[in-house]
C-alpha positions as CSV (number, residue, x, y, z in Angstrom):
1,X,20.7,-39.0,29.0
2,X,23.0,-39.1,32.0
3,X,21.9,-39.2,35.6
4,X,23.4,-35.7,36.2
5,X,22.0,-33.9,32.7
6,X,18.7,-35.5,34.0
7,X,19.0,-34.0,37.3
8,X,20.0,-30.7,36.0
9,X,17.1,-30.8,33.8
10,X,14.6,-32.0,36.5
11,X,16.2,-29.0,38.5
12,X,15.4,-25.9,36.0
13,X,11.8,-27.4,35.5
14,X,11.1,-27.5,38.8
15,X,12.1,-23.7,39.1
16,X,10.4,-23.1,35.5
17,X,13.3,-21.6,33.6
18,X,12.3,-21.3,30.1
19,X,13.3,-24.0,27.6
20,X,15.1,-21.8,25.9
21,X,17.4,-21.1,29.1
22,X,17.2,-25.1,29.5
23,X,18.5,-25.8,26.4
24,X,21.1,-22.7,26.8
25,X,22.3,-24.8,29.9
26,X,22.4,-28.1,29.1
27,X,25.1,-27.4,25.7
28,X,27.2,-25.2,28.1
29,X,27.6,-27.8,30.6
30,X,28.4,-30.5,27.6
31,X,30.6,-28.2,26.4
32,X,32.6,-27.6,29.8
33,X,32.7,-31.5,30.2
34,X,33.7,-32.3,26.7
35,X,36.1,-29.8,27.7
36,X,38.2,-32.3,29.8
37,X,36.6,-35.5,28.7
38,X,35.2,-35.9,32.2
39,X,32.0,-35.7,34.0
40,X,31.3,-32.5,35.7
41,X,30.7,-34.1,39.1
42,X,35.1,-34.8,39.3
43,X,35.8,-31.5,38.6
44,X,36.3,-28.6,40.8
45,X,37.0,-24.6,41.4
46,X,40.4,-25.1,39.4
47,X,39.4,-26.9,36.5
48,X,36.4,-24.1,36.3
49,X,38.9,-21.3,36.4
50,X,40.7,-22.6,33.5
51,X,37.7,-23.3,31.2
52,X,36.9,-19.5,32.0
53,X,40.5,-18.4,31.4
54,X,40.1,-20.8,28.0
55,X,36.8,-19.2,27.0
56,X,38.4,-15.6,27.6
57,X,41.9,-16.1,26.1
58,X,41.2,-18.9,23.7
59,X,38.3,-19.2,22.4
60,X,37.9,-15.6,22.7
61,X,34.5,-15.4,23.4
62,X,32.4,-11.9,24.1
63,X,31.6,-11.3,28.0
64,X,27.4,-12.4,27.3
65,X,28.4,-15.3,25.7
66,X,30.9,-16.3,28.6
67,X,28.0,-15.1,31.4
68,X,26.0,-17.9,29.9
69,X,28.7,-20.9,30.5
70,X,28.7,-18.5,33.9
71,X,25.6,-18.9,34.7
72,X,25.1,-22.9,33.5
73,X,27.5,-23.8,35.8
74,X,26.7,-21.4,39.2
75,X,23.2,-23.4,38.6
76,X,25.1,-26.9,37.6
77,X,27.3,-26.3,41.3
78,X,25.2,-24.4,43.5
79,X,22.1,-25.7,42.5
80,X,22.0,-29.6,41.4
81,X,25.6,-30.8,42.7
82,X,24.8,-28.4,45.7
83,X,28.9,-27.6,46.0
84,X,29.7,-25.5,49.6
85,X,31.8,-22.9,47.3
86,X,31.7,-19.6,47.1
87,X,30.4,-19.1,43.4
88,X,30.6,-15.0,43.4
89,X,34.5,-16.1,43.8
90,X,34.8,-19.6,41.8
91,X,32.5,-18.6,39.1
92,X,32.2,-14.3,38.4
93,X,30.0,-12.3,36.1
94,X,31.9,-11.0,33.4
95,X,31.9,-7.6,33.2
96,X,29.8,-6.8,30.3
97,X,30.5,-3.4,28.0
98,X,27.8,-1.1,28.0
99,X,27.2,-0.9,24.7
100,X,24.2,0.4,22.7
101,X,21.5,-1.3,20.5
102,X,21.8,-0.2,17.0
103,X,18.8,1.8,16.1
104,X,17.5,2.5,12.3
105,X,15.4,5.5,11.7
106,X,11.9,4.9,10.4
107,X,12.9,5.3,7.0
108,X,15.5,2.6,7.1
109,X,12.6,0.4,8.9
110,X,10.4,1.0,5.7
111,X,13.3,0.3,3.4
112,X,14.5,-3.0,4.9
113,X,10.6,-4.5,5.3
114,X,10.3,-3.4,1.1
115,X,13.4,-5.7,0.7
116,X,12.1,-8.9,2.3
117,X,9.6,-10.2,-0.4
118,X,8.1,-13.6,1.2
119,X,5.0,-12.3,2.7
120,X,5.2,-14.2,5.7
121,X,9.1,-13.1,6.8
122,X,8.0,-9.7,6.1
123,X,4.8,-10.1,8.3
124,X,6.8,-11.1,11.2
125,X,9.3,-8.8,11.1
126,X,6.5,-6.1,10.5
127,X,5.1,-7.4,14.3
128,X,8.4,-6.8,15.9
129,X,8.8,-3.4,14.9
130,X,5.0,-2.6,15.1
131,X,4.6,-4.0,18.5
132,X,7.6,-4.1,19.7
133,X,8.3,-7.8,20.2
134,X,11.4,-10.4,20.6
135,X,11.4,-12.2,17.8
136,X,10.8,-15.7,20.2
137,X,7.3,-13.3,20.9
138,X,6.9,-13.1,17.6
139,X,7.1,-16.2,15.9
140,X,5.0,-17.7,19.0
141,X,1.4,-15.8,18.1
142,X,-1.8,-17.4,17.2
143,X,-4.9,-15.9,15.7
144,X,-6.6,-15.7,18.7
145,X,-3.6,-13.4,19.9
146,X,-4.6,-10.4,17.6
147,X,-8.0,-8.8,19.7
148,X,-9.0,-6.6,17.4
149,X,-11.9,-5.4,19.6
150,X,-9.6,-4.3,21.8
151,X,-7.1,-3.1,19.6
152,X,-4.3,-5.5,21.6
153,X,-2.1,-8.1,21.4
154,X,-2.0,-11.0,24.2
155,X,1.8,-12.3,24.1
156,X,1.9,-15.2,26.3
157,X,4.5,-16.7,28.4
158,X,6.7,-13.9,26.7
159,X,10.6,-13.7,28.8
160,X,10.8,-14.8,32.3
161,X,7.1,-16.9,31.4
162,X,5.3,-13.6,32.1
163,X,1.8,-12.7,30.1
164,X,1.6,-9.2,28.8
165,X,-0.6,-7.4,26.5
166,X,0.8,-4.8,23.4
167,X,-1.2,-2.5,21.4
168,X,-2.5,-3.4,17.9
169,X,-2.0,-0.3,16.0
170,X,-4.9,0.0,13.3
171,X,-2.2,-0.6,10.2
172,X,-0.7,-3.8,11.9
173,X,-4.1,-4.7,12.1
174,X,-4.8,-4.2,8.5
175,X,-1.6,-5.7,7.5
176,X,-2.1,-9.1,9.3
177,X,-6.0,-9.1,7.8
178,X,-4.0,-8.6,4.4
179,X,-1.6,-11.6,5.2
180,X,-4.1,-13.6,6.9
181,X,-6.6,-13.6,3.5
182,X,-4.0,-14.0,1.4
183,X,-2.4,-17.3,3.1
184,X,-5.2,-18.8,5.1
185,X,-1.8,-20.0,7.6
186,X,-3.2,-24.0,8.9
187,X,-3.1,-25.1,12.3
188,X,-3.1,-22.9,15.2
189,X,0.0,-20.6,14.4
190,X,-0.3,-16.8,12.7
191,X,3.1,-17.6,11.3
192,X,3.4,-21.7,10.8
193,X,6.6,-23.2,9.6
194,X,7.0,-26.3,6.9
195,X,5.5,-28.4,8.9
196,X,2.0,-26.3,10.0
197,X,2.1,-28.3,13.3
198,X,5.1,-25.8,14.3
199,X,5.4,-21.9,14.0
200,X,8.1,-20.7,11.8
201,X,11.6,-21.1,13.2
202,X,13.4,-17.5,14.4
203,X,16.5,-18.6,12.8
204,X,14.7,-18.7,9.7
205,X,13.3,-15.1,10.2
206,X,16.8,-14.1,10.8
207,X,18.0,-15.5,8.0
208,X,15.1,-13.6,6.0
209,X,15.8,-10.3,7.5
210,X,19.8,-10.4,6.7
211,X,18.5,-11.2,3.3
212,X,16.5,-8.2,3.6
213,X,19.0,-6.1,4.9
214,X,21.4,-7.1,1.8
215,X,18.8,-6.2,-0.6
216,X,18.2,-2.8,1.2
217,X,22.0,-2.0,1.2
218,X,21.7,-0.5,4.4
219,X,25.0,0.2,6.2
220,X,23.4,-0.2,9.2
221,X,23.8,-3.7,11.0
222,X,19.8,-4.4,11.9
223,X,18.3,-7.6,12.9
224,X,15.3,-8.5,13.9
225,X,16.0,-7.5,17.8
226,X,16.6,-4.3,16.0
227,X,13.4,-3.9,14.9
228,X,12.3,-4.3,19.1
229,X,15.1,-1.4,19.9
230,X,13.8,1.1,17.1
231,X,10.5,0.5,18.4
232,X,11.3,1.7,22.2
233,X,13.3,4.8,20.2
234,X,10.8,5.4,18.2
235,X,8.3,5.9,21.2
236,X,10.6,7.8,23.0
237,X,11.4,10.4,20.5
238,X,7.7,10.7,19.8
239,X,7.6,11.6,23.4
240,X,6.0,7.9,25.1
241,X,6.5,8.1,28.9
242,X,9.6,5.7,29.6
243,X,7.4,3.9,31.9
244,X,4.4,3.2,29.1
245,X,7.3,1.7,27.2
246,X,8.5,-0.8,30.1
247,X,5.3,-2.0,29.7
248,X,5.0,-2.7,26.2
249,X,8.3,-3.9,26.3
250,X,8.1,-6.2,29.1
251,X,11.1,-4.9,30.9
252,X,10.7,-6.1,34.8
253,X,13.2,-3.5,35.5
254,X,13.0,0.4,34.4
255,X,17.2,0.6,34.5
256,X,16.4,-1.7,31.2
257,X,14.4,0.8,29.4
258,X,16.3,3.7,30.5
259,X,19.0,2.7,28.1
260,X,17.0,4.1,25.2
261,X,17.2,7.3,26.9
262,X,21.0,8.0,25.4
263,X,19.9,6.4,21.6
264,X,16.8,8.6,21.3
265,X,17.8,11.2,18.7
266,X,15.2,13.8,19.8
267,X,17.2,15.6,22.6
268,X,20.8,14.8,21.3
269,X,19.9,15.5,17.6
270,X,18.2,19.0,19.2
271,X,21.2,20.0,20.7
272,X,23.6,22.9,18.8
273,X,27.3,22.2,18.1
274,X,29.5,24.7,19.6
275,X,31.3,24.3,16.0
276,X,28.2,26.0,14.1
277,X,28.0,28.7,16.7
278,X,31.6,29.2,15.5
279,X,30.9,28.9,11.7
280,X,27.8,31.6,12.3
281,X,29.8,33.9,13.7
282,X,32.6,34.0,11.3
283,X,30.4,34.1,8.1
């Protein structure tokens, strides 16, 4: 490990980033320095434009993916090198298109968990969509998680390292006692990996769920952050206050749950086409 990558690392503990966001960091800033075959720390405000320019033109990359090499190297320059620059100029956002999440309607949720037959992946996947969870959420319970006295949930160190509690809806419940006496999972993970010592990777629950989603033939493109997003619609359309579902969610900011507002199909679906006002009055 280099003097800098160690510096950089020592850097986003001491401000408790996640590991995830570590990890994120660290390969963007090898990837910028591979790059030009040179160590960050000799390279300035024009050699960072023209990586951007390369990632945009070149490479190109969508605007999230390019906010993370963003963001690496604002922290890389303002934070470890400590560089006098004006990042907001030497290093902008992206503009990011505001698109929407891809929602399946409950019956498409039913269909897809049929298709995934390991009991396991499907378990997991049922938890996202039941609870609402990320999939890192997910894959990170234990048994003593599930308080069924309670009828919750405990997710801990969840995004941003913040704690949060979900409900336990009486068939989750009776799904995971269904799961749990048919595997007896070891060690201290709900959903253990190969080797019990771990959980089970998300990558592999994302490869399970496009497996799914094949068998299904389902048009729809659904993963299992899909599963999270047709939760939140889900709620909504059953009419869930937007503010009870920041809180499941774990959104710190309501602008983030508001989105679901415009994929809800209650009010949109409700609304009459002017076209079979038309059609009614010409038959």
């Amino acid at each position: 490990m280099t003097a800098l990558r160690r510096r950089m690392s020592e850097d986003m503990c001491v401000r408790n980033l996640s590991a995830c966001t570590r990890d994120n960091y660290i390969r963007a800033v090898q990837r910028f320095a591979r790059h030009f075959n040179r160590s960050p720390e000799v390279l300035g405000p024009d050699e960072v434009r023209s990586y951007q320019v390369f990632l945009a033109t070149d490479k190109c990359l969508h605007p999230s993916s390019i906010n993370v090499e963003v963001c690496a190297l604002r922290f890389l320059y303002g934070t470890t090198l400590q560089r006098d620059w004006n990042l907001d100029r030497v290093l902008p956002h992206p503009k990011l298109p505001a698109s929407l999440p891809v929602v399946p309607s409950p019956a498409e949720v039913g269909q897809l968990l049929a298709c995934v037959p390991h009991l396991l992946h499907r378990s997991v996947l049922t938890v996202c969509y039941a609870a609402g969870l990320r999939i890192s959420e997910a894959v990170s319970l234990r048994p003593a998680h599930i308080d069924s006295q309670r009828m919750l949930i405990r997710i801990a160190h969840g995004k941003g390292g913040k704690d949060r509690y979900v409900m336990l809806s009486p068939h989750l419940l009776e799904q995971l006692r269904d799961y749990w006496r048919r595997t007896r999972p070891p060690g201290e993970w709900l959903f253990p990996g190969s080797d019990s010592s771990r959980h089970i990777s998300p990558e592999a629950v994302r490869a399970a769920c496009r497996d799914g989603l094949r068998r299904s033939g389902l048009a729809k493109r659904v993963t299992p952050h899909s599963l999270r997003h047709a939760f939140a619609a889900h709620l909504l359309e059953s009419g869930t206050h937007v503010r009870a579902i920041q809180l499941l969610l774990g959104h710190r900011s309501i602008a983030s749950t508001s989105r679901y507002l415009h994929v809800a199909a209650c009010d949109v679906a409700a609304v009459t086409s002017p076209f079979d006002r038309l059609a009614a009055a010409s038959a």
